[in-house]
C-alpha positions as CSV (number, residue, x, y, z in Angstrom):
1,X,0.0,0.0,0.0
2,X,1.7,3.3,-0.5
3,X,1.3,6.2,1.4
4,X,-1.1,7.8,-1.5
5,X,-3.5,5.3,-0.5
6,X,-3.3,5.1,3.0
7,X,-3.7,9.1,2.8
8,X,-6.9,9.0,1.0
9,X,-8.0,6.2,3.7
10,X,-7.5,8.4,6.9
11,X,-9.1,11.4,4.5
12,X,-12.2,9.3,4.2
13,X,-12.3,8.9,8.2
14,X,-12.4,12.9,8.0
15,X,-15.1,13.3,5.8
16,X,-17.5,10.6,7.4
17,X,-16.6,12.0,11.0
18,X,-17.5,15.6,9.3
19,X,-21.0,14.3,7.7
20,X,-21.6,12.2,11.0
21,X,-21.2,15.8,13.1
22,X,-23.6,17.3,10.8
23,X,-26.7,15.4,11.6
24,X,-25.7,16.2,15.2
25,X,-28.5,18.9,16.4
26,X,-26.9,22.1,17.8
27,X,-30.3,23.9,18.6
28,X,-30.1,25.6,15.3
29,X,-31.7,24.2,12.4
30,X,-29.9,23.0,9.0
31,X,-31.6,20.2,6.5
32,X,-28.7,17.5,7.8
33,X,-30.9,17.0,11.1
34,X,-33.3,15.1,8.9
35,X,-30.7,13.1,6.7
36,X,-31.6,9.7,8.4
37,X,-35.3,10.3,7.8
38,X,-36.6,8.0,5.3
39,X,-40.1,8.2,3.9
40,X,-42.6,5.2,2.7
41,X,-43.2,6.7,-0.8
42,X,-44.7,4.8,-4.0
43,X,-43.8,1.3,-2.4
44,X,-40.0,1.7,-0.9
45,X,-38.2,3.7,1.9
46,X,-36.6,6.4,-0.1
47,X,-34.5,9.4,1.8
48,X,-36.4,12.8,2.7
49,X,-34.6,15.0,0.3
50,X,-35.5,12.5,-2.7
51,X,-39.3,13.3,-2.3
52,X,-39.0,17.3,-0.6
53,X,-37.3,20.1,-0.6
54,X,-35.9,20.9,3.4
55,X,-35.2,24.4,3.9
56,X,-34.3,27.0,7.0
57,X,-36.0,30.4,6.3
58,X,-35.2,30.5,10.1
59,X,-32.6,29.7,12.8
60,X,-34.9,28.1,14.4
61,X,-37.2,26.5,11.9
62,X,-37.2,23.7,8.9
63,X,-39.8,23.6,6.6
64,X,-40.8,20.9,4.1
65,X,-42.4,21.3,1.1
66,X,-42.7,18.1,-0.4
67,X,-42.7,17.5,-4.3
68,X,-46.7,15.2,-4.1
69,X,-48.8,16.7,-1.8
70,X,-49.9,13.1,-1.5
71,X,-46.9,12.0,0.6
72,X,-47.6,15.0,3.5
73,X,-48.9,12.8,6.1
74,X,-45.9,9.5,4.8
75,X,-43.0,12.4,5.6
76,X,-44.8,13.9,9.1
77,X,-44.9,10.1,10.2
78,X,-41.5,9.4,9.0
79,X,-40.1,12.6,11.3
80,X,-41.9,11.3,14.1
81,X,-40.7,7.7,14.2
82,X,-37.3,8.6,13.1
83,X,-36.8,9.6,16.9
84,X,-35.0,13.3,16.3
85,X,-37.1,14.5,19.5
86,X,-39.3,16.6,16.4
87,X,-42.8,17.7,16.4
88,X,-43.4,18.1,13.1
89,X,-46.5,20.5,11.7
90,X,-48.5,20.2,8.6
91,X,-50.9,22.7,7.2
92,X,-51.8,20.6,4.0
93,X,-49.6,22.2,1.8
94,X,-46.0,22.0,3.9
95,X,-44.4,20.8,6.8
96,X,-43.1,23.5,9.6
97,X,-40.7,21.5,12.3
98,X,-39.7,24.1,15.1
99,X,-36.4,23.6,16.7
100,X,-36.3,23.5,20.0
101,X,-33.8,25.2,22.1
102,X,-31.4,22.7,23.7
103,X,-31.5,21.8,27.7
104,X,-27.7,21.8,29.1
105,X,-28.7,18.1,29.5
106,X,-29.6,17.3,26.0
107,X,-26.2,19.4,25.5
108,X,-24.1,17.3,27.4
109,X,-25.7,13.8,25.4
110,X,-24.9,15.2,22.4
111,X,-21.7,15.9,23.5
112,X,-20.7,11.9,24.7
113,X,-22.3,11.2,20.8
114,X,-19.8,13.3,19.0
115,X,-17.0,12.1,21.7
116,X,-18.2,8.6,20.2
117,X,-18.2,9.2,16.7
118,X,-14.5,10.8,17.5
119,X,-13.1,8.0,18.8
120,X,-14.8,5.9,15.8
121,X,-12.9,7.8,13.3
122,X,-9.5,7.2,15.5
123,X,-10.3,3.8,15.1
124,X,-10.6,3.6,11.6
125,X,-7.2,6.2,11.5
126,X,-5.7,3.0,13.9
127,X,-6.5,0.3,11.0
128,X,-5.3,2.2,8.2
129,X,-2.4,2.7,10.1
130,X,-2.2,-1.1,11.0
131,X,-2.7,-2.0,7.5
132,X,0.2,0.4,6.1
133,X,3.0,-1.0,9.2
134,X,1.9,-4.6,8.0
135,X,2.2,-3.7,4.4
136,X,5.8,-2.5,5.2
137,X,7.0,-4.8,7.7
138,X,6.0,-7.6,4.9
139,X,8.1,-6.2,2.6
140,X,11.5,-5.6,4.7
141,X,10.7,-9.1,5.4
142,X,10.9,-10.1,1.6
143,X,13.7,-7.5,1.3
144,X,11.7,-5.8,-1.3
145,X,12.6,-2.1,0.5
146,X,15.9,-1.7,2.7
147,X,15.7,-1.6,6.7
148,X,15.8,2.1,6.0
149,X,13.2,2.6,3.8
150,X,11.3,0.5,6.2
151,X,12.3,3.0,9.1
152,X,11.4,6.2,7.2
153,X,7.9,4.4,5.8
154,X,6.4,3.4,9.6
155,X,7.5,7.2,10.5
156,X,6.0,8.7,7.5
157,X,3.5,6.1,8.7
158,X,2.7,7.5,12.4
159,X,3.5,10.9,11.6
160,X,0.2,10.8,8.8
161,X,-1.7,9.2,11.9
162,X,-0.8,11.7,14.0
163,X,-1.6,14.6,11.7
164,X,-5.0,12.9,10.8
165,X,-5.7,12.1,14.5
166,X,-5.1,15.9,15.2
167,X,-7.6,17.0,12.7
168,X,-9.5,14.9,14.5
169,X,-9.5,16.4,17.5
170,X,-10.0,20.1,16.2
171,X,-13.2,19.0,14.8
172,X,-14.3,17.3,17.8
173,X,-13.2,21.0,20.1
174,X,-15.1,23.0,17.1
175,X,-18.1,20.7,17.6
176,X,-18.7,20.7,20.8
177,X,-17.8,24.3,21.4
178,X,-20.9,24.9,18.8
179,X,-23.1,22.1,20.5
180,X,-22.4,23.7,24.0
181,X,-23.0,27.5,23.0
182,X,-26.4,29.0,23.9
């Protein structure tokens, strides 16, 4: 595996972490709270955004304006069993979902989820990292790179993990800090 690879690896870890801290509610609302929603429409589960059109004309406000009118009452039942803690409103034409304003105690769960999904994207850093060393430990042991090469590849190695691990970290700091603000 060569260190091109193992870089775009520990880049995907980045991007899921960043996409899973986006459908993490911060009391202000943004179409990613409803990305896990998926509706019963024309005979399969299909994702919100396939049959509506989510939008924030307010901080503190989504509203859904579905594509068929037909599927209102399928997407309000959809929000409500998705769990998000969201009473959803519908008025026959759209669907208005207020946000409520976070407790300090609804603050502080969200804040052991994101800790979670940090220490999920470590892990994943970890294999990659586990993958490359065992990659380049096999070849010192077929002598297909020098004991040199070797030593400079695990470096390279930890000090990509490292790097990765610390962009880790400033996301988690950036997260929370927005989850914990009032």
């Amino acid at each position: 595996m060569s260190l091109d690879i193992l870089e775009i690896r520990m880049e995907d870890a980045i991007e899921s972490l960043i996409r899973e801290f986006s459908s993490v509610r911060t009391g202000k609302a943004t179409p990613a709270l409803l990305d896990s929603v998926r509706v019963e429409a024309y005979g399969s589960l299909v994702a919100l955004n396939q049959v509506a059109n989510v939008s924030t004309p307010e901080s503190s406000l989504l509203v859904i304006q579905p594509y068929d009118k037909a599927l209102l009452e399928d997407i309000e039942r959809a929000i409500q069993t998705a769990n998000l803690g969201l009473n959803p409103g519908n008025d026959g034409n759209l669907i208005r979902i207020p946000i409520p304003p976070l407790n300090e105690e609804r603050r502080k769960e969200y804040v052991k989820v994101i800790h979670q999904m940090a220490e999920e994207a470590k892990v994943s850093l970890r294999h990659a990292r586990k993958v490359g060393n065992d990659e380049v430990k096999a070849d010192l042991k077929d002598n297909q790179v020098s004991e040199d090469q070797g030593r400079d590849l695990l470096l390279n190695i930890q000090e990509m993990t490292d790097r990765y691990t610390g962009r880790i970290e400033e996301l988690l700091k950036a997260k929370e800090k927005e989850i914990m603000a009032i």
